[in-house]
C-alpha positions as CSV (number, residue, x, y, z in Angstrom):
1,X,-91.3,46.5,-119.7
2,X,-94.2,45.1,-117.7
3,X,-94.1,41.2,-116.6
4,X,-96.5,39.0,-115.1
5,X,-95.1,37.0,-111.9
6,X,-96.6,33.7,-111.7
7,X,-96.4,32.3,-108.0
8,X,-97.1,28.7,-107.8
9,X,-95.4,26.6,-105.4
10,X,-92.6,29.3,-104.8
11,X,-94.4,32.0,-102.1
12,X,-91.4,34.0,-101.0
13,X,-89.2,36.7,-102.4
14,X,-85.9,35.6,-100.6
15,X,-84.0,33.8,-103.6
16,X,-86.8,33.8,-106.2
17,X,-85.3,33.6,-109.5
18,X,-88.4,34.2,-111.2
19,X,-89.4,37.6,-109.3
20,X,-85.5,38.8,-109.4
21,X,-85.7,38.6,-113.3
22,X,-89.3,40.2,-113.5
23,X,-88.4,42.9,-111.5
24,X,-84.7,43.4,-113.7
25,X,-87.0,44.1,-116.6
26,X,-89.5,46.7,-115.0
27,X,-93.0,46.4,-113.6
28,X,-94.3,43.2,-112.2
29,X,-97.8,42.2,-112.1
30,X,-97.8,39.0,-109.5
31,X,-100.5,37.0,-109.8
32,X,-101.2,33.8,-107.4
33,X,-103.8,31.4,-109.5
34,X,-106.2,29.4,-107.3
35,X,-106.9,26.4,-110.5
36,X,-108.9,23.1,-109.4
37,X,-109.1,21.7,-112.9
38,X,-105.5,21.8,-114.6
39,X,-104.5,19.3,-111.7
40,X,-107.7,17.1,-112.2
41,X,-107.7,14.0,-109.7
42,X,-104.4,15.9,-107.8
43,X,-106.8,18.8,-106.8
44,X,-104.7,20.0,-103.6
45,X,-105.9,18.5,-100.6
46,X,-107.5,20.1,-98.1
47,X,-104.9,20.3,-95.2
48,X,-102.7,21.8,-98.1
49,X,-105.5,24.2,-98.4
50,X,-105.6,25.5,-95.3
51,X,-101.9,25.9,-95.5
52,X,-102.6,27.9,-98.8
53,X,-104.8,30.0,-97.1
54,X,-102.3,31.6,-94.3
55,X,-99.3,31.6,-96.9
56,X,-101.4,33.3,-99.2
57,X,-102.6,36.1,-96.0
58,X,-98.6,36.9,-95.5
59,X,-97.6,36.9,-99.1
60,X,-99.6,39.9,-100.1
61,X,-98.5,41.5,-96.3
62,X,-95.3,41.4,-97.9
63,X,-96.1,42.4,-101.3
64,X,-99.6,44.4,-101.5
65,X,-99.5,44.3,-104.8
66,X,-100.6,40.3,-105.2
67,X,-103.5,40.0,-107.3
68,X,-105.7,36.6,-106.6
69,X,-107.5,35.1,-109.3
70,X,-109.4,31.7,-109.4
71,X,-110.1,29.6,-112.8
72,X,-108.2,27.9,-115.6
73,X,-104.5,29.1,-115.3
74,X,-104.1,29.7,-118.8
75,X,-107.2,31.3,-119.5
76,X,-106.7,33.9,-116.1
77,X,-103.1,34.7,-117.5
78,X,-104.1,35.6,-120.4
79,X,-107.0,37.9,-119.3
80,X,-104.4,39.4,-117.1
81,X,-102.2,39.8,-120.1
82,X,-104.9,41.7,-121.8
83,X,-105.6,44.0,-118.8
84,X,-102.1,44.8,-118.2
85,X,-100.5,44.8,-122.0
86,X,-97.9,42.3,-120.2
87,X,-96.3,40.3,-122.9
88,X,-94.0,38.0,-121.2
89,X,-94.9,35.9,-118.0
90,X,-92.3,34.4,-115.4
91,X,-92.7,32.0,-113.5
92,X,-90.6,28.8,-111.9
93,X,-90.6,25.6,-113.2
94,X,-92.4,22.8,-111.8
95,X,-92.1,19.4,-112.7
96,X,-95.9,18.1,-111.7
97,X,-97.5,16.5,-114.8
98,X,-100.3,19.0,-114.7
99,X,-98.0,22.3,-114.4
100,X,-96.2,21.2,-117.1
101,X,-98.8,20.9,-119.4
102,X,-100.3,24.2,-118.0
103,X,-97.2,25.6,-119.1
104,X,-96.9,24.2,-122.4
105,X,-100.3,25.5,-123.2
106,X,-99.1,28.8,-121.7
107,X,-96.3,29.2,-123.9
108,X,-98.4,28.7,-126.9
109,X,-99.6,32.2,-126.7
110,X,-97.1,34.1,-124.4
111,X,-93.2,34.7,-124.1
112,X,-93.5,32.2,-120.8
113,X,-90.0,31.9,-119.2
114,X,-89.2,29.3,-116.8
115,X,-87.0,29.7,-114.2
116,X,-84.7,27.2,-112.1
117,X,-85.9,28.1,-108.7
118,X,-87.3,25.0,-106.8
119,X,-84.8,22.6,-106.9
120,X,-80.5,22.2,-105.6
121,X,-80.4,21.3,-109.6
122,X,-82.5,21.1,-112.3
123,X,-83.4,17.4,-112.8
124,X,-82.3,16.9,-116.3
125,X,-78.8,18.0,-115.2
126,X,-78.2,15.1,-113.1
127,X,-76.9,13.1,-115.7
128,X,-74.9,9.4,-115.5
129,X,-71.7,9.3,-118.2
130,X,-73.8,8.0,-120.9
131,X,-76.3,10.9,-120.4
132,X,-79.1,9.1,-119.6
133,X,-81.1,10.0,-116.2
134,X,-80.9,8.5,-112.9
135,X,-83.7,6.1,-111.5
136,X,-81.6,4.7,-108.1
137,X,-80.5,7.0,-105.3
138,X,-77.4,6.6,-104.6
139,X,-75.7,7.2,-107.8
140,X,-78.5,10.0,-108.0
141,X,-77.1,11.6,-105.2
142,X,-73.2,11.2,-106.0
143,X,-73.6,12.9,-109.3
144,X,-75.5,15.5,-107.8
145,X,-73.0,15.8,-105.0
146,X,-70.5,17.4,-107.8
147,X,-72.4,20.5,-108.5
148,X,-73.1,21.6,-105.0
149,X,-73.0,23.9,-103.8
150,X,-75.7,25.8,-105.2
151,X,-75.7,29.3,-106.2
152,X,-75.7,32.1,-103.4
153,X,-79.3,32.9,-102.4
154,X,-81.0,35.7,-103.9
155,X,-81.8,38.6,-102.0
156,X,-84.9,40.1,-101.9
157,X,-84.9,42.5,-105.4
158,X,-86.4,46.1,-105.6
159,X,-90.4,45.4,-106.6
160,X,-92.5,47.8,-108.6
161,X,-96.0,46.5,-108.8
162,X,-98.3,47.8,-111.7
163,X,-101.0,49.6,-109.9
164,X,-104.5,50.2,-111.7
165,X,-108.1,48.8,-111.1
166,X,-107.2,44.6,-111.9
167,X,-109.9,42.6,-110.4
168,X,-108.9,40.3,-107.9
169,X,-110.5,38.3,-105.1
170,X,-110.8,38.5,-101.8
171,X,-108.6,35.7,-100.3
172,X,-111.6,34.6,-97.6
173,X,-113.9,33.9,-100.8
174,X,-111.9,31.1,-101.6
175,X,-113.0,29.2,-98.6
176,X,-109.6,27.5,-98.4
177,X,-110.2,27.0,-94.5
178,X,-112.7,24.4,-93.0
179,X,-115.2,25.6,-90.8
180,X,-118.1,23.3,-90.7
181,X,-116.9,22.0,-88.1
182,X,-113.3,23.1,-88.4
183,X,-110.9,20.4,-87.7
184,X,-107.8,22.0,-88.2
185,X,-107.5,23.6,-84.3
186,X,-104.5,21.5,-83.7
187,X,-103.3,23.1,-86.8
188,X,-102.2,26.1,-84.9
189,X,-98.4,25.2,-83.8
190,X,-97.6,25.9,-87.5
191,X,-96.6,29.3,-89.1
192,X,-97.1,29.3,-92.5
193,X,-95.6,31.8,-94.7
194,X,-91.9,33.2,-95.4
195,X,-90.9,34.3,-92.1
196,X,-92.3,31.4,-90.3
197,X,-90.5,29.0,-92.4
198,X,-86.9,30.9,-91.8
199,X,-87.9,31.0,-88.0
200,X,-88.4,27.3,-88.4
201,X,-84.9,26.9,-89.9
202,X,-83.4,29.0,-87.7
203,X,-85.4,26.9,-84.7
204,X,-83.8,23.8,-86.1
205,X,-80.2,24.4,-86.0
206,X,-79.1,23.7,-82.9
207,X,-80.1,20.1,-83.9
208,X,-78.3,20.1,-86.8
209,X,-75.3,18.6,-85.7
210,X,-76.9,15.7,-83.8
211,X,-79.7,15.1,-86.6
212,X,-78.3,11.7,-87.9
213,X,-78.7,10.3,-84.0
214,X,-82.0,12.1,-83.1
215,X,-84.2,11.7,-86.2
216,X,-85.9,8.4,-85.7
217,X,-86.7,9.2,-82.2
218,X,-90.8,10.6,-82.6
219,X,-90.1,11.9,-78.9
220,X,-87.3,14.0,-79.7
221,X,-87.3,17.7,-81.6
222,X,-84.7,16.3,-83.4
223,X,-86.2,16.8,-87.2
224,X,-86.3,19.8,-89.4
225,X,-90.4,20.4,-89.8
226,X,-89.5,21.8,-92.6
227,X,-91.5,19.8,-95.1
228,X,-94.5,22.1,-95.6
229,X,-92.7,25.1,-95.8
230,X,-90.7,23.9,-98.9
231,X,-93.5,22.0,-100.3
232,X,-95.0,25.7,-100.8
233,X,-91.6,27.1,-101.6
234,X,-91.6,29.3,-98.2
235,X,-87.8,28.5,-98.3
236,X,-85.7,27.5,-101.2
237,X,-83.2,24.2,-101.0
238,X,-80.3,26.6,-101.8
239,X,-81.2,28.7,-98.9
240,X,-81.3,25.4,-96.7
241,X,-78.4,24.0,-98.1
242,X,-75.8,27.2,-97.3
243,X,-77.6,28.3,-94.3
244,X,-76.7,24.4,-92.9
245,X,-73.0,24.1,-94.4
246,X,-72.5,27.2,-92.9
247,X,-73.9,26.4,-89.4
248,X,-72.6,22.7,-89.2
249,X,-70.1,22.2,-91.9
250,X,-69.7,18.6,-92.5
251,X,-71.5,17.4,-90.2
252,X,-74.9,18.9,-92.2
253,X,-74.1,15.9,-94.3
254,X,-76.9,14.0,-93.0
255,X,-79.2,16.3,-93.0
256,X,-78.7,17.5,-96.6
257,X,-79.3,14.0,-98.2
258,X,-83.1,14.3,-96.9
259,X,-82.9,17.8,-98.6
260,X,-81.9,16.0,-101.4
261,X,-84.1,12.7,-100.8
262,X,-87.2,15.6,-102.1
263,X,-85.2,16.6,-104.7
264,X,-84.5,12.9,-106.1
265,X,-88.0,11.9,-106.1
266,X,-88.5,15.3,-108.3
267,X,-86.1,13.4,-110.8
268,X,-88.5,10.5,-111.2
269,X,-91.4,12.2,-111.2
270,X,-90.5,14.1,-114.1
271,X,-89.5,10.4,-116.1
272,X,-93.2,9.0,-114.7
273,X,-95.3,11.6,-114.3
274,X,-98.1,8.5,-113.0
275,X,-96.0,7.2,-110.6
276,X,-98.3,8.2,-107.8
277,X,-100.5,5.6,-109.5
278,X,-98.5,3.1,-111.3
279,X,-95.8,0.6,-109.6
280,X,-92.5,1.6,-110.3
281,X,-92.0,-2.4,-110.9
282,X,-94.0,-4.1,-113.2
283,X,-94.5,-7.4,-111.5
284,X,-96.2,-6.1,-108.4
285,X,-99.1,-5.2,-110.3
286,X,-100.8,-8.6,-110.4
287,X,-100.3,-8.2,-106.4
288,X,-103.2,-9.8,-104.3
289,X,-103.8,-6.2,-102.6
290,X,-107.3,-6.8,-99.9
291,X,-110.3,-5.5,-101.1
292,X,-113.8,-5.7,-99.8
293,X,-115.9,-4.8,-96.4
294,X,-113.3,-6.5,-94.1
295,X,-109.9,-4.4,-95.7
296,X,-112.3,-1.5,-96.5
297,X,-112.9,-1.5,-91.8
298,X,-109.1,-1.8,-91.7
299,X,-108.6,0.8,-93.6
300,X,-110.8,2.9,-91.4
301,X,-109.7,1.8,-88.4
302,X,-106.1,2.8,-89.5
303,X,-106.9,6.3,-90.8
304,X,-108.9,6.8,-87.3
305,X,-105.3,5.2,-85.6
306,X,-107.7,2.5,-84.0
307,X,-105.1,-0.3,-85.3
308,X,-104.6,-1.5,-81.8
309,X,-100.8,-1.0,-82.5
310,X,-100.0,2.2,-79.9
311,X,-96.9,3.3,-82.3
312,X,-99.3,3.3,-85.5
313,X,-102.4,4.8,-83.9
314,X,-99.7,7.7,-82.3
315,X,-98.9,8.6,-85.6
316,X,-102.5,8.4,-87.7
317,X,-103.5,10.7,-84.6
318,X,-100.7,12.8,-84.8
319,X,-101.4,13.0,-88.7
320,X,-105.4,14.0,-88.2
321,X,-104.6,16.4,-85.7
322,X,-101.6,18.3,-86.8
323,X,-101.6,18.0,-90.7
324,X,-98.3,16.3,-90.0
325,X,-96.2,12.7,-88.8
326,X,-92.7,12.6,-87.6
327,X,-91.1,10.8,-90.3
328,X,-90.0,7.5,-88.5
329,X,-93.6,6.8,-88.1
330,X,-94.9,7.3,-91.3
331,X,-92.7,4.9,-92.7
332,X,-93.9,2.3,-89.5
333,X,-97.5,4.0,-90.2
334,X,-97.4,2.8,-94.4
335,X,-96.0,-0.5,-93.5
336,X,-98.5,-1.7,-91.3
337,X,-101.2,-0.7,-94.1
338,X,-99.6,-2.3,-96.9
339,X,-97.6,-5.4,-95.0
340,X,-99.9,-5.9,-92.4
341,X,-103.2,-4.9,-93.4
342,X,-102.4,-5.9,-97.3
343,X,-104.2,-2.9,-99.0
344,X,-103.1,-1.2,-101.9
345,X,-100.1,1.8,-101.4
346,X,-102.5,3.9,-103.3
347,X,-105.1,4.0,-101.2
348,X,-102.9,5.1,-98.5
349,X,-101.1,7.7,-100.7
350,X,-104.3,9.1,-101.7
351,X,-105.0,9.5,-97.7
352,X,-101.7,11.4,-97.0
353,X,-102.5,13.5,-100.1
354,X,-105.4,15.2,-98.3
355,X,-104.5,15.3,-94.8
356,X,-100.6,15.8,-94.8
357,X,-99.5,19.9,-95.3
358,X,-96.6,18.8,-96.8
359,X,-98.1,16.7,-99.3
360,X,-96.0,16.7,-102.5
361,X,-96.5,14.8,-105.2
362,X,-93.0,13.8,-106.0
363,X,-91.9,12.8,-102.4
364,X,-95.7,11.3,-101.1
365,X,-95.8,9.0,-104.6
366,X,-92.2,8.0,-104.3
367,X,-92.1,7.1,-100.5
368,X,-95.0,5.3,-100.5
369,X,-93.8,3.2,-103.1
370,X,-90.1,3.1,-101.2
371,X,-92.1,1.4,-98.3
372,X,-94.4,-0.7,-100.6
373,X,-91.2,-2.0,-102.3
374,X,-93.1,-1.4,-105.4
375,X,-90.7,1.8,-106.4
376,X,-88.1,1.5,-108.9
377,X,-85.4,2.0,-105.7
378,X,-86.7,0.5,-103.0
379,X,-85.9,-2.8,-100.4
380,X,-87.5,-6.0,-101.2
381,X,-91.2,-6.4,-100.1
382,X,-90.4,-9.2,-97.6
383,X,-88.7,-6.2,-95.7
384,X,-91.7,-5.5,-93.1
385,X,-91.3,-3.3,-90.5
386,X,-92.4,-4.8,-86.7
387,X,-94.1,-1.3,-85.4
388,X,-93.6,-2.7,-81.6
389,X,-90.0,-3.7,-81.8
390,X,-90.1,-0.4,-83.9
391,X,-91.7,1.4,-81.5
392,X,-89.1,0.2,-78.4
393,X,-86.1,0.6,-80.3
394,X,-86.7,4.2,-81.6
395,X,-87.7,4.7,-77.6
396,X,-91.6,6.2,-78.4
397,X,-93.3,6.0,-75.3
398,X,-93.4,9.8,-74.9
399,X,-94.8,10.1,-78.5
400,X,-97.2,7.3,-77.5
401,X,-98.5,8.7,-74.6
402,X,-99.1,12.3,-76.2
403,X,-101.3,11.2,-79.1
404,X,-102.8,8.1,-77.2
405,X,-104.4,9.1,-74.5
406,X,-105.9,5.9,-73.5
407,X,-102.5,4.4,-73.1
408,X,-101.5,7.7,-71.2
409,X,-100.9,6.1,-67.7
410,X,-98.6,2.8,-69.2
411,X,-94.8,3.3,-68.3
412,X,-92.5,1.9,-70.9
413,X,-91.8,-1.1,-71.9
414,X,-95.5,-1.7,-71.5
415,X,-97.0,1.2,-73.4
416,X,-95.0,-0.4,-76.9
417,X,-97.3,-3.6,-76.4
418,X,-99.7,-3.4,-74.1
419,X,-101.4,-7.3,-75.0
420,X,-98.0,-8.4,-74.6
421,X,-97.9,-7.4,-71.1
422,X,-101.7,-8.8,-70.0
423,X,-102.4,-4.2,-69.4
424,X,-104.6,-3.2,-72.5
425,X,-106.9,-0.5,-70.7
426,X,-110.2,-1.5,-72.2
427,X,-111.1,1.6,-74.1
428,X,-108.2,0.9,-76.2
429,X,-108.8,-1.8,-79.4
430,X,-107.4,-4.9,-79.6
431,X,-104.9,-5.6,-82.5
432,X,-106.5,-5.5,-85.9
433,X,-103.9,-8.5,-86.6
434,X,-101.2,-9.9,-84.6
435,X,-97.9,-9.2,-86.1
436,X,-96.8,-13.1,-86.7
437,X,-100.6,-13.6,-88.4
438,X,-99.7,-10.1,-90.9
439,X,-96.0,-11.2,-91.5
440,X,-96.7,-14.8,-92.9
441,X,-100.1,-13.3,-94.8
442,X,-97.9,-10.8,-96.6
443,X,-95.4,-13.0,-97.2
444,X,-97.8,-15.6,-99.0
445,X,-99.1,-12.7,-101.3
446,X,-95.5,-12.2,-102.1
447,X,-95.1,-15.5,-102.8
448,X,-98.2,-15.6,-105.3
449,X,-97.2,-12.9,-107.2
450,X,-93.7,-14.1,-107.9
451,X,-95.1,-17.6,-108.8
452,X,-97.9,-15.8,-111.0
């Protein structure tokens, strides 16, 4: 029996469900579907493209046999059905509001089987004792807690592509990469693809242990990096999850839950497939978010990481030059633009979405709105974040200094605050807002809205 293969956000073979029970039945046709329009307005950004590009380039190193197509998903699998005689199609599930529409209207026409593949558990299962699904964390995580671990990783299966004369493009075509000008050179200290994301597992473990202590610290290696690799399914969550217990034991505890953290916002993503545009609580949205030239140079300025706050601007830089922030930061990073600033979470999701490598739609949308105190788990809104007491206590000077060049030459405690301390070099901006000015503003919007 011939089968297609359907990669999506899954590019590996270790501990693929799908491609183990393709290959089972016979002859595999994998197909990788470049489609702009099934997502509509969550067209992948273009740092994830980049990304998409190299991941791609080692996939079909590894398996030759990887045709590329680019179009409507629906309407390339079914021309590939046609060229091939393959009547059945496997892929693994995905629990975007586009894919699984895409796979509604697949199934229509083929035998489309969806596999369990991206995920410690499939959301649905993750049940409270009345059935019902989980919207809060915690309980989220204890009930999840009881059917780990996981299933053994999958090894790599015997493949037998179907050979013949299938059209399919030439990767470079796609023009996933920028080039005029190309501003993804910093981009380089990242290995996209299968092996680099086990090398950056294997990189991480001797940190494993001391992760609960070292994560918050932006100058330390003390996180995972990860994020992109599983937001393109380089590595699975079971693979992360045994290869941990097995190096740390117990002490992987920590570490897991941020595994899990990904898969949780999964689970609400599937219940509100908007909630990268809707607030997870109601009454936020007669909010007073800023609008007009004033927020719209804010804005700017805090994209650029010209905020005038060194721990901030570290981060935005670190962002624009890397496709990536240490996670600490981001949360200090989307605090500042919604509680100091006062503009909309959206506008700053929407930013992430295009320049972060890692940006997934689950975990982007539900963080944000973590920070924003807008989510349906998330701390009050009058929780907002100081970034310079932030910045001291989580001891980023180093991280300052790296991705702020003008503040290069400030020892610590001065390089947190520089106004504070009379030593702003002048070809670094002033504060866009001082923190006491930001923290009663934000505060009086709160008040607003719960007065209506």
């Amino acid at each position: 029996m011939t089968s297609i293969l359907w990669f999506r956000q899954d590019l590996r073979l270790h501990d693929n469900p799908a491609l183990s029970a393709a290959c089972a039945e016979g002859a595999v046709v994998p197909v990788y579907i470049m489609d702009d329009d099934t997502p509509g307005d969550r067209r992948m950004g273009a740092a994830q493209r980049w990304w998409l590009h190299h991941a791609l380039a080692r996939l079909k190193e590894t398996l030759p046999g990887l045709i590329l197509r680019r179009g409507d998903c629906a309407a390339q699998l079914a021309a590939l059905a046609s060229e091939t005689g393959a009547t059945r199609i496997h892929a693994n599930r995905q629990y975007e509001p586009w894919w699984q529409q895409a796979d509604s209207a697949v199934a229509s026409d083929f035998d489309l089987v969806l596999h369990h593949g991206n995920q410690l558990a499939p959301p649905a299962s993750v049940l409270t004792g009345a059935g019902t699904r989980y919207r809060v964390f915690t309980p989220w995580w204890k009930q999840l807690l009881t059917q780990m671990p996981p299933h053994k990783p999958l090894p790599v299966p015997a493949i037998r592509c179907v050979t013949g004369a299938m059209d399919s493009d030439a990767l470079a075509d796609w023009h996933l990469c920028p080039t005029h000008p190309d501003w993804a050179g910093g981009f380089s200290v990242w290995t996209p693809g299968e092996d680099g994301a086990r090398a950056a597992l294997r990189a991480f473990l001797p940190h494993l242990k001391t992760y609960e202590a070292q994560r918050n610290l932006p100058a330390r290696p003390g996180i995972s990096r990860l994020s992109p690799h599983l937001h393109f399914g380089e590595i699975s969550p079971t693979t992360i999850w045994h290869v941990a217990t097995r190096e740390a034991g117990e002490a992987a505890a920590p570490f897991l839950r941020e595994v899990g953290w990904r898969d949780y916002a999964t689970n609400l993503i599937d219940q509100m497939p908007d909630y990268h545009l809707r607030n997870g609580k109601a009454p936020y949205d007669a909010f007073p978010w800023r609008s007009g030239p004033e927020a719209d140079a804010d804005f700017t300025a805090w994209t650029r990481g010209l905020t005038g706050y060194p721990i901030v601007d570290a981060g935005m830089r670190e962002l624009w030059v890397t496709g990536f922030m240490h996670n600490r930061v981001r949360m200090i990073a989307a605090s500042f633009l919604i509680k100091h600033l006062l503009i909309d979470w959206r506008r700053g999701e929407r930013w992430f979405w295009d320049t972060l490598l890692d940006a997934d739609h689950a975990a982007n949308a539900s963080n944000w709105q973590w920070v924003a105190g807008t989510g349906v788990d998330a701390p009050l809104f009058s929780r907002i974040m100081a970034p310079l007491s932030q910045s001291e206590k989580f001891d980023a000077g180093d991280y300052i200094r790296r991705w702020v060049p003008e503040l290069a030459g400030l020892s610590d405690p001065y390089v947190h605050d520089p106004d504070e301390y009379g030593c702003r070099p002048a070809s670094y901006p002033p504060k866009r807002i001082d923190h006491r000015s930001a923290r009663e503003r934000a505060l009086e919007a709160m008040r607003q809205t719960r007065d209506g």
